[in-house]
N, C-alpha and C positions, 0 to 999 in steps of 0.2 A: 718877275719872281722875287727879285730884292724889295717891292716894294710890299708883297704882301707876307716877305719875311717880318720884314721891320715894322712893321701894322700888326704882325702878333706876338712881338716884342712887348712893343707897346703896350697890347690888352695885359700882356700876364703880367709884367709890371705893376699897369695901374693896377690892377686884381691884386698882387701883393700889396702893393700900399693899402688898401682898402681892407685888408686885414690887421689884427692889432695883434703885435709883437710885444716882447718886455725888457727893460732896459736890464743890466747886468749888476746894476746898483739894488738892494734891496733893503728896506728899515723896518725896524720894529723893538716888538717889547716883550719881558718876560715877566711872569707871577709867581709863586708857589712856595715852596717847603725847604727849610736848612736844615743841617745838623753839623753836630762837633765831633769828632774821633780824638782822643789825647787822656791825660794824665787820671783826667776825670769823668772819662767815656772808654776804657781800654778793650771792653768787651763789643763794642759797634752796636750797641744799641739807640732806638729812639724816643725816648724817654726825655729828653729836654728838645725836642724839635722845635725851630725858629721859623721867620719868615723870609722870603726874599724877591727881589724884584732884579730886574736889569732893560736897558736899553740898548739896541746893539745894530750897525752896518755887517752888511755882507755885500761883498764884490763875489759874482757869479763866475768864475775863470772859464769853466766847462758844463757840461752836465754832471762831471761827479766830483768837481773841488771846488772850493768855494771859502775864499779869506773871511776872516772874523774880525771883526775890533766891537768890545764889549766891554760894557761900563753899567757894574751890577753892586748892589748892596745887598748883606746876608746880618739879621741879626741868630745868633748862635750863644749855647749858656751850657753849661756844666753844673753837675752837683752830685756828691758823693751819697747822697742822699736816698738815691735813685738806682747805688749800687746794692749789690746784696755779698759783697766780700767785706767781712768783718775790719781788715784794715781802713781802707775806705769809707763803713759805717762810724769808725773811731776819729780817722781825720776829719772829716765833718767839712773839708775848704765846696766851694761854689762859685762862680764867675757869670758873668754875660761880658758882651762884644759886639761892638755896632764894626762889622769890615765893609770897607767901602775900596774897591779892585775896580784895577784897567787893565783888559786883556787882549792879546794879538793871536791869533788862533787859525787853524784850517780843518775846514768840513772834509772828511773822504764818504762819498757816497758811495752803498751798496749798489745801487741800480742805477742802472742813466734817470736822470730825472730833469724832466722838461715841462715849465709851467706852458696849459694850452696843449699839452699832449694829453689825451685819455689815455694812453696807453704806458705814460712814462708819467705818472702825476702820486709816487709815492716811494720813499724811498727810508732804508734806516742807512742811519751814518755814526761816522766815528769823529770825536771830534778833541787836536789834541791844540795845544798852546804852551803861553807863559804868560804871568801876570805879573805884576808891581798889587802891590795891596796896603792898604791903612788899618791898624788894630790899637785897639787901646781896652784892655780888661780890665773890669769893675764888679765891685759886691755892694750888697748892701748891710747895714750895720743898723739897728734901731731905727727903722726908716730910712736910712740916708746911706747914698749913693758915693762909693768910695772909688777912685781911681786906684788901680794896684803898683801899676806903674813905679811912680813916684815916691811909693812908702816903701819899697828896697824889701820885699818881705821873703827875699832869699839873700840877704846881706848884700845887694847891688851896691848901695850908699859909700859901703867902704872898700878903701883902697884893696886889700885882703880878698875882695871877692868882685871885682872886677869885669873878670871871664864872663861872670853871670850876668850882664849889664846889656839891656837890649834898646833898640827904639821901637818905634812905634807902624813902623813899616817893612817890608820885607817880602818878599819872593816866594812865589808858586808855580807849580806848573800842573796846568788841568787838564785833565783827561775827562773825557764822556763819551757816553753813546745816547742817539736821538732817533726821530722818528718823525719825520714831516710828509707832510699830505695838502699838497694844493686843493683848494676848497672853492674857488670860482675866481675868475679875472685873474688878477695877479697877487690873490691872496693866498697867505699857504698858515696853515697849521702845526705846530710843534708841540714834542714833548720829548726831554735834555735830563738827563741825570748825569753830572758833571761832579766831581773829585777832585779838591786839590790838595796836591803832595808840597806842603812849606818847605821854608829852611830856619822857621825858627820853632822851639820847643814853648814859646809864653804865649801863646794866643789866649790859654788861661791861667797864667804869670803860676803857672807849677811846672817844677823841669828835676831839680837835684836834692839836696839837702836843709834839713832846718842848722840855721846858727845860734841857736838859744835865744833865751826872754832876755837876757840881758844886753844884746846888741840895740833893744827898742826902749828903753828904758829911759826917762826922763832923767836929767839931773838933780829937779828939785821933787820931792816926795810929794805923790800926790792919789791917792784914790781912786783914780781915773786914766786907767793905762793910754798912753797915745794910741789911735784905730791902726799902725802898725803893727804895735805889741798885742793885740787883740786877733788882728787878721791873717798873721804872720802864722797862728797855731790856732784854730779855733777847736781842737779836740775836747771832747769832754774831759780827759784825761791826764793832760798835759803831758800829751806825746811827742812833742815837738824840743828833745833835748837833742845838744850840739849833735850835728852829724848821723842825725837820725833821718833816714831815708822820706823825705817829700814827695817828691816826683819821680819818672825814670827818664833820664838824659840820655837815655840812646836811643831812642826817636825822637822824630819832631810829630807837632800836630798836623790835624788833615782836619778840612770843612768840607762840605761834598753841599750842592744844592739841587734839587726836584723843580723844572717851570715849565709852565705848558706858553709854549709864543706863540706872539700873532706876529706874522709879518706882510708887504705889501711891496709891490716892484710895481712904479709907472712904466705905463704904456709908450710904444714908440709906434710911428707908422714909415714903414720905410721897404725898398724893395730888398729883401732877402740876400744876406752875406753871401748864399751859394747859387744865387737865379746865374 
């Protein structure tokens, strides 16, 4: 009796083995659509939409949680242009931004989801994190490609205005919702609409007040304002006197990105955690 227990031990074993399993590790890649929300988007339109891409690990915990580490670039742009509020048509500022994020994050899945089940092979999820992220805004001027940064064009420069002095990096936290559907082997299908809430207001170097044409001013006379004094106020009007309202500093900005992923989990052959 023990010998023909152990003899169909054996078969259902190798029989597991002989079936293909998937390991908990999973990689892949993401495509699609950006956008900006801030000083020069406040109505959440899509009217300057960007592009974006990302590469990303998932460790499998469960069928319905699942860690994240992702490492995604989004180009994103602004433009007053594009508004129909007469302030905004008068300010006339505009931006782009190459951000380049590293993000630590967890899947919660709706449904159980188990690649190699038909019956558990799609599921929507919610998906929340934090990120570290790199930003540097720029315009362009007669062709040419201006760094905002660096030209102080909310009086960063000076000692007086300080407060307003940012770098070039800074903190998010993202939230999304997705929709994946294993598609054969150990490949599965996504599509991720993800938002992130910053903690800085310059992602398009507009947050508070103008300081006047005279803080950008050359000392020697010349014809030819520096592309600070220029960019600092591009209104037709020259609406940009002291302490006239630029931005609104009681929010920060949001980037939100659209990617449909591919991803792939190798194969393991082995007999079964619960045999």
């Amino acid at each position: 009796m023990k010998k023909i227990f152990f003899l169909f031990a054996l078969f259902v074993c190798f029989h597991a083995k002989s079936q293909v399993f998937f390991r908990k590790s999973e990689f892949g890649l993401g495509v699609g659509g950006s956008n900006y929300f801030g000083d020069l988007n406040p109505d959440v339109k899509f009217t300057s939409a960007g592009y974006s891409g990302s590469i990303f690990y998932k460790y499998n915990i469960t069928k319905y949680i699942a860690l994240k580490l992702n490492s995604s670039f989004a180009h994103i742009a602004g433009d007053d242009k594009n508004s129909s509020n007469p302030y905004q048509l008068e300010r006339n500022l505009n931006f782009q931004n190459n951000i380049f994020e590293l993000a630590f994050g967890t899947e919660f899945h709706f449904f159980e989801y188990k690649i190699g089940d038909f019956e558990h092979r799609y599921t929507p999820y919610l998906t929340l994190g934090i990120a570290r992220f790199w930003y540097d805004p720029y315009t362009t001027l007669e062709g040419k490609n201006y760094f905002l940064r660096p030209l102080g064009t909310e009086g960063q420069n000076y000692e007086s205005y300080k407060s307003r002095r940012y770098t070039n990096r800074s903190t998010s936290y993202p939230i999304g919702l997705g929709f994946k559907y294993w598609l054969a082997k150990g490949i599965t299908l996504s599509m991720e609409i993800t938002n992130r809430l910053t903690r800085t207001d310059y992602i398009d170097d507009v947050s508070t007040t103008y300081v006047g044409i005279d803080k950008f001013q050359d000392n020697q006379p010349t014809p030819y304002p520096i592309p600070a004094a220029i960019l600092q106020d591009r209104s037709l009007n020259n609406l940009g006197s002291v302490g006239k309202q630029r931005g609104i500093s009681t929010t920060t900005d949001q980037y939100m990105t659209m990617q449909f992923g591919f991803s792939f989990r190798l194969p393991t052959y082995r007999c079964p955690d619960d045999f």
